[in-house]
C-alpha positions, 0 to 999 in steps of 0.5 A: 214305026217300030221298025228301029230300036230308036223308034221301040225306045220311044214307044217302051218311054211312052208305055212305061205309065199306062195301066193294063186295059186287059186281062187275059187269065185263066179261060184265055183268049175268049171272044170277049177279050179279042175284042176288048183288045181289038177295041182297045188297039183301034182307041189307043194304038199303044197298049199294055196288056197283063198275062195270066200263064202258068209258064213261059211257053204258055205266055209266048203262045198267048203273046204270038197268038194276040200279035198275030190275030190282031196284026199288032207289034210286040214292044216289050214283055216283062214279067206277066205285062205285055205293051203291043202297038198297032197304028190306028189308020185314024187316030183320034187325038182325044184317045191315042196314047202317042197323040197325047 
């Protein structure tokens, strides 16, 4: 689905009032939070995810490593908030955040 700028528009619209489900900080990518953020990508497909890093460099390898790991998009990353989208092979209409 992301594969215009149009279908990233409606997606960016869609995340604007979501609320961080995770919180990736100072220990990094532990295994809790990979799951915690694999969980949340198969419940809800669109997610918004906040960074702690000390710089730039920092949060561009966090957020390649998150999108790589869990074969998600990057929609937007603005400041220490991250919104990544992954299609859920079947969404529940009850969680998904584009369903609803």
């Amino acid at each position: 689905m992301t594969s215009s700028n149009a279908d990233k528009k409606h997606l960016r619209r869609l995340g604007h009032n979501l609320k961080p489900v995770v919180t990736v900080a100072g220990n990094g990518l532990t295994e809790n939070v990979t799951n915690e953020i694999e969980r949340a990508l198969t419940d809800h497909e669109l997610i918004k995810i906040k960074l702690v890093a000390e710089d730039r460099d920092a949060k561009k390898a966090l957020t390649d490593s998150i999108c790589k790991a869990h074969s998600a998009t990057l929609v937007q990353s603005i400041g220490h908030m991250l919104l990544i989208y992954r299609k859920a092979k079947a969404p529940d209409p009850r969680l998904s955040n584009l369903l609803r």
